[in-house]
N, C-alpha and C positions, 0 to 999 in steps of 0.2 A: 504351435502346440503339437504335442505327439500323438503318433497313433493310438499309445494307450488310450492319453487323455479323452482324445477325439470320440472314441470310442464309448467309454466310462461316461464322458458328455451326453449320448445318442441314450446311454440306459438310464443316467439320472431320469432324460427327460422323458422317459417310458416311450420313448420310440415304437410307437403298434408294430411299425411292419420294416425290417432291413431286407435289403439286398445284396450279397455278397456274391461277385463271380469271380472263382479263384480254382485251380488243380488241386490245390494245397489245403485240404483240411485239418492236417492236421497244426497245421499255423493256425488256421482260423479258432481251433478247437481249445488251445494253447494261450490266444489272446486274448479270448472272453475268459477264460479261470485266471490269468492276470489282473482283467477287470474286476474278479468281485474283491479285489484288495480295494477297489476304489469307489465299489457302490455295491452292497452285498443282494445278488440275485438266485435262486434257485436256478440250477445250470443244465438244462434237459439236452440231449442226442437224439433225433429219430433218422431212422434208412431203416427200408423197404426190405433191408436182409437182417436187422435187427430188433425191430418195431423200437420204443420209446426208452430210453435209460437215462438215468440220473447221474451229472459226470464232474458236479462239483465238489464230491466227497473225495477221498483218501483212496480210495477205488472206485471204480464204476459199478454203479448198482445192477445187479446180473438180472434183476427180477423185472423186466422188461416188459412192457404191452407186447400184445399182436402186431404182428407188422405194418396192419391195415392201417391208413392214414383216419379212415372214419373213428376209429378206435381211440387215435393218438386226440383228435381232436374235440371230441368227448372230453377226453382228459383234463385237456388245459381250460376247454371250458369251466370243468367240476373242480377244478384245482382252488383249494383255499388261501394258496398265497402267491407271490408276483412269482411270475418265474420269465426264465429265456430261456426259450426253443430253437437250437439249430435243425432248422427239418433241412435234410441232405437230399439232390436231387429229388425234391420234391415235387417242381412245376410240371411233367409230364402227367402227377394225376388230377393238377387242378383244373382241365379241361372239363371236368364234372361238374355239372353244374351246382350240385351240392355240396360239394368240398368247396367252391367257390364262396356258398353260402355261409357255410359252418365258418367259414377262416373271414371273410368281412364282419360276420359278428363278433367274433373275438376281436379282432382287431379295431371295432367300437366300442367296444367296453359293453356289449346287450348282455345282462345279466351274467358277466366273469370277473375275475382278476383284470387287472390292467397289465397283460404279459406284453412281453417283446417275442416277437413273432421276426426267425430271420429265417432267410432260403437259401442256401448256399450251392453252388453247381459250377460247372467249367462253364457254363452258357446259362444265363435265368432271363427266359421271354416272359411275363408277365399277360396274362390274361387282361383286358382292358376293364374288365369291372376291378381288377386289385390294383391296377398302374397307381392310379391316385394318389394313394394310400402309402405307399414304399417310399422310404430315403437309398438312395443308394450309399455303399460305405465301400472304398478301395482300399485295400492296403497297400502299404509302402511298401518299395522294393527295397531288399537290405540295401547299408549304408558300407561304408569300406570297410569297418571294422568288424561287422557282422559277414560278410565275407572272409577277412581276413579269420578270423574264427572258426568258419565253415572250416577254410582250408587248412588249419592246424587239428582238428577234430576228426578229419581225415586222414591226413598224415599218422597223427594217433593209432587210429585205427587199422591202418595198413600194419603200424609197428608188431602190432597186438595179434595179428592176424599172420605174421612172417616171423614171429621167434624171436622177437626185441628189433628184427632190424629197420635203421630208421631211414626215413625217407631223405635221399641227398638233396636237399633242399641251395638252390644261390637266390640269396636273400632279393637282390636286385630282381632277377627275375620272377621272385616270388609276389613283391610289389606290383610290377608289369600285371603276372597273373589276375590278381586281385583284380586289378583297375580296370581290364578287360572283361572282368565279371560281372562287372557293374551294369544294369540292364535288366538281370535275370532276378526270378523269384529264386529263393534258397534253394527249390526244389533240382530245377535246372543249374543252379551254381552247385548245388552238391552233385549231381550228375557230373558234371563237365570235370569238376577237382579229382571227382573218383577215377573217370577214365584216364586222363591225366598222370595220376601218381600211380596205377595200378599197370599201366602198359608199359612201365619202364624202371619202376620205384623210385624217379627223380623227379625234380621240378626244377626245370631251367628255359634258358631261353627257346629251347628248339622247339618247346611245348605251345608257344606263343602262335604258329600257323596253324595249330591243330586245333588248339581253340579257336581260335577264327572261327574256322569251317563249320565247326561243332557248335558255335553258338547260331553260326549262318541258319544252319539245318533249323533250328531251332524256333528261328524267330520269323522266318521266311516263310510262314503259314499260304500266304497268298499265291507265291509263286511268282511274282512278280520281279523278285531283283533275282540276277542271276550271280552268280560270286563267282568272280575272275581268280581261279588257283595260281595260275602264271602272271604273275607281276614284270614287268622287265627294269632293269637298271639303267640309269642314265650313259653307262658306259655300251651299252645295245644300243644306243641312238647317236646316231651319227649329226654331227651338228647342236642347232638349239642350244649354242653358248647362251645367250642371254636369257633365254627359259630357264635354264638351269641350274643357276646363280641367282635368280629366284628362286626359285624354291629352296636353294640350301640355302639362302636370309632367312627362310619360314618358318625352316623348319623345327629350329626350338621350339617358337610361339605356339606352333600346332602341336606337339610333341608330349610338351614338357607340363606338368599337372600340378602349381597353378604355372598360366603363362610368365616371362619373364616381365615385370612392374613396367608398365606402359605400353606394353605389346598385344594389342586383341589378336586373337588368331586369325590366321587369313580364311578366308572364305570359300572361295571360289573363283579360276579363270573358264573365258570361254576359247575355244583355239577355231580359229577361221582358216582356212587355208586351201590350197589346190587338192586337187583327191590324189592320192595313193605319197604322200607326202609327210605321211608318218604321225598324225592327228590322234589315228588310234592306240600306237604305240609309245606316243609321249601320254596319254593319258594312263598308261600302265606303268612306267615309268616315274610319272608324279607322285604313284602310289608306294612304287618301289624307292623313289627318293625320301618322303616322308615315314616309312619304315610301316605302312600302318594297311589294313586289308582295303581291297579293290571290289566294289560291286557294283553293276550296271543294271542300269531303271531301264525297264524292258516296254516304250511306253506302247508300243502295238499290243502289246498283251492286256494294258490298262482298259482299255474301251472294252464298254459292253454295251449291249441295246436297249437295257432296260435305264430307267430313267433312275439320275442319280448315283447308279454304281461306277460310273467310272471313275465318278469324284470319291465316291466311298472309297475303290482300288487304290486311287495314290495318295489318300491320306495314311490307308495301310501300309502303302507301300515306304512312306515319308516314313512314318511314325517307327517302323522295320528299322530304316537305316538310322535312328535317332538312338536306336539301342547297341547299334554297331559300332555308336564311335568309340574308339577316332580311327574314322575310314576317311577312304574316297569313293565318292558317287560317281560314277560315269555315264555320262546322258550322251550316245552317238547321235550324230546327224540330229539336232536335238530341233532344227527348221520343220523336218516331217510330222516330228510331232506336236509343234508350239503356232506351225504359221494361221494365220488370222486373215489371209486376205481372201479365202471366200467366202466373205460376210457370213451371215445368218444358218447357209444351206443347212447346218447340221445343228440347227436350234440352240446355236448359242453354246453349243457344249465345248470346243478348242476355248472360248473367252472363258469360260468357266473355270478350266482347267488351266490356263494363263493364271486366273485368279490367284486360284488356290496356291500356283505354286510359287507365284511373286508371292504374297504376303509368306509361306515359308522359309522363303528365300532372305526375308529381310528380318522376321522373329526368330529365328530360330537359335537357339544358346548351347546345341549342342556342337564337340566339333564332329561335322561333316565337312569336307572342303571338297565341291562342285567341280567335277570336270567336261565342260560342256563341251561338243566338234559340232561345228557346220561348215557347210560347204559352200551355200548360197544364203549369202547373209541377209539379199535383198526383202527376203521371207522371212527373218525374224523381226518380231514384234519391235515396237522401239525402248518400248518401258522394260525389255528384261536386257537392254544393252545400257543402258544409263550405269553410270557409278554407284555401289551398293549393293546391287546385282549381284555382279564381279568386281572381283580387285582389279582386274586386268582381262585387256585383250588382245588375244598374242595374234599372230597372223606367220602362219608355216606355209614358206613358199619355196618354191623351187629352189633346191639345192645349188651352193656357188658351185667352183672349181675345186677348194679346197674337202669341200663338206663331199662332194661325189666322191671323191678319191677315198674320203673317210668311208664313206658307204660302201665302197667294192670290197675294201678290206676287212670290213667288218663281216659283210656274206660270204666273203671267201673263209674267213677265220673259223665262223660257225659251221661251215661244210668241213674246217679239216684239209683246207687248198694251200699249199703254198703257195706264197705270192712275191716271194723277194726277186723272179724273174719277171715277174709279169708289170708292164709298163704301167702303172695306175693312173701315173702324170696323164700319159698319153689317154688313157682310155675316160679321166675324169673333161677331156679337153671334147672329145669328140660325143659325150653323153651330154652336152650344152642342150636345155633344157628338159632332160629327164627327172623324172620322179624317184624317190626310192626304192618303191615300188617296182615301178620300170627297168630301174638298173639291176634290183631282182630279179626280176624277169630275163635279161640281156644275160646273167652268168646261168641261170637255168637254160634257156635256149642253147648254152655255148657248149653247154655239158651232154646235153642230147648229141649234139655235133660230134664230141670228142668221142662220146659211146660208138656212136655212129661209125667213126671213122678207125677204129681202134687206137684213138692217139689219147694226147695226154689236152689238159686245159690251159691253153695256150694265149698271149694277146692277139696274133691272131685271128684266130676263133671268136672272140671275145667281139674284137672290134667288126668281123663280118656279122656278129650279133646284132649291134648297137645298127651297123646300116642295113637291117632287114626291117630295123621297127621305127614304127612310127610314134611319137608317143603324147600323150595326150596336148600337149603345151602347140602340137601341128595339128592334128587333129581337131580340137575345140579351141582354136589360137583364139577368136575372138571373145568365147567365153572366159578361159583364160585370161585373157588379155584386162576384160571389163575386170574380174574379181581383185586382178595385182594395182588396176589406177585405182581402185574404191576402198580398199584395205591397205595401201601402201601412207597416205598422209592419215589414214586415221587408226590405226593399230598399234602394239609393238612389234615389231619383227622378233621372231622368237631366236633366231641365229643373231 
């Protein structure tokens, strides 16, 4: 059924009391004079800077009550035929206990009309003598087409406003646009289109990061996800053939709006791995592979002390990135925040919060595709490693001979180093179990040196780098050692 309908259903059946929380009035204001095509009601407005008007005529009736609510509600008391009342930002004056009074009679029918009685506000908290009483009513967020209209209506408009000229529009990306709108109330998708065609008078694909952000800003009320602006490209990651080649199999299915016929979108991996091993930069990379924006569930910020909000924070936080798709979630060292093995001490609230996010994990129809990194896997739960979870469990371990050598080349490249003298064979041979990390580390050290010394960056340099450090695989060999026999027969190796 439609929203009209839905609606139109609520006034047939003389609904006492709605509730509507919405920015948008003048949608709301819009969808009830739609309605009386479909059940003919008296159409009242009240706000506190306009007292009471009449707004289902051909104009709005200027001859208005007093702004006082006591006034208004008088009114519809003595009113001799049914009507619907939007009272706007109303609830801050039913804290009175008399208004409280006056609006539970009407809305029993104590000697009035049988009106509908609705509240409308960006926030409607509800006094507990009127909870009862209320239906609540949400409206639907546009649909593609109502979008896609939005953004022709502005375009329009720009024309109209610039001397005929029209907006360069590439249709391809104009779709894109659209689809990424999807989420928002009108109000916010006419925001976003405006800025958009007005900062440049085009719409093309370059426009596609800006909305990102701009919708980020938007819907990120909580503060909880942070939105990663630098994505990296699989050609920044050294290694992770076989990660990689996954996700370009995916990445139609994920992409493409509907998926290709037998293809569900993929989901979610978790990457397990040694630290400084690049976990966090293949999960930027995922993002930058699948073409689509990057945000990270910030779960330290989640927890509060009061009971119940932490669960409240990451359903906001869920429900955030469920308007964001099609994104990537990235959940770091995701053990600190999920592990379960000190029972009880914290009342049950980690089990709680496991809950929540399993069953999200396994319902949820939007695409988000999950980028989990732990470190110490022995600490995650076992019911979020199971299949369904994840597609997959990749496992990023120390770099071969091959993949090192890829690695120096690649930090040398991004500094701007050349490197067609510099031995890499040699220097990927003697970095035998460093991290990438590490070996980052090994050409910055080398680079102090060469400052140091007034020279240039040299093998070497390089290689007196590599035998000054130690690096974590010596270091923490046995911790090391336990994570590569525990993840090696039950992972995928992502190289």
């Amino acid at each position: 059924m439609s929203e009209l309908l839905d609606l139109a259903a609520l006034l047939r059946a003389d609904t006492p009391l709605l509730v509507i929380e919405t920015p948008d009035e003048h949608r709301v204001m819009e969808l009830f004079r739609q309605s009386l095509m479909h059940v003919w009601r008296a159409l009242y407005r009240w706000s506190v800077t306009e007292g009471l008007r009449r707004i289902d005529m051909d104009r709005e009736d200027d001859s208005g009550l007093a702004p006082d609510l006591s006034a208004t509600l008088n009114a519809m008391r003595d009113a001799q035929q049914r009507g619907v009342y939007l009272l706007m930002d109303a609830t801050p004056y039913l804290g009175y206990a008399s208004y409280q009074r006056a609006l539970r009679d009407i809305i029993q029918r104590r000697g009035c009309q049988p009106h509908v009685v609705v509240l409308v506000g960006t926030k409607v908290e509800l006094p507990e003598a009127l909870a009862p009483f209320a239906a609540r009513f949400s409206l639907r967020l546009p649909d593609a087409n109502a979008l896609l209209k939005l953004v022709k209506d502005e375009a329009r408009e720009y024309a109209l406003q610039n001397g005929g000229r029209r907006v360069e529009a590439n249709a391809d990306a104009v779709r894109q646009i659209v689809r990424n709108l999807h989420g928002l109330t009108l109000t916010d998708a006419r925001r976003i289109a405006r800025h958009l065609i007005w900062r440049d008078g085009a719409l093309d694909f370059d426009d596609l990061p800006e909305l990102a952000r701009l919708k980020f800003d938007l819907l990120n009320k909580s503060g909880h996800l942070h939105y990663e602006y630098d994505t990296a490209r699989f050609a920044d990651v050294g290694g992770a053939v076989r990660l990689k080649r996954w996700v370009e199999q995916r990445r139609p299915a994920f992409t493409q709006d509907p998926a290709p016929p037998g293809l569900p979108p993929p989901r979610g991996m978790l990457l397990l791995g040694v630290q400084g091993c690049g976990k966090s930069l293949l999960a930027k990379a995922v993002a930058g592979g699948f073409g689509v924006p990057l945000v990270r569930l910030d779960f330290g910020a989640l927890y509060d002390k009061y009971q119940g909000e932490t669960e409240k924070n990451l359903r906001e936080a869920l429900a955030s990135t469920e308007q964001l798709a099609p994104c990537v979630l990235w959940i770091d060292e995701i053990e600190k925040a999920l592990a379960t093995d000190g029972g009880d001490t914290d009342g049950g609230l980690s089990r709680r919060v496991l809950g929540h996010l399993l069953t999200w994990m396994a319902e949820r129809r939007s695409r988000v595709f999950i980028v989990a990194t732990a470190n110490q896997v022995q600490q995650l739960p076992a019911e979020l490693l199971r299949k369904g979870r994840f597609d997959e469990l990749f496992f990023v371990d120390l770099p071969g001979p091959a993949t090192r050598a890829e690695i120096f080349a690649l930090h040398l490249d991004r500094r701007g180093l050349p490197h067609d003298r510099i031995d890499l064979s040699a220097l990927a041979a003697a970095a035998d179990g460093y991290s990438g990390a590490e070996i980052e580390q090994v050409i910055v050290s080398a680079l102090y040196a060469a400052h140091a010394s007034g020279g240039t960056l040299d093998t070497h340099l390089l290689m007196q780098a590599i035998r000054d450090t130690r690096p974590l695989s010596v270091v923490m060999a046995e911790q090391v050692q336990a994570l590569r026999d525990w993840a090696l027969p039950r992972t995928v190796p992502a190289d």
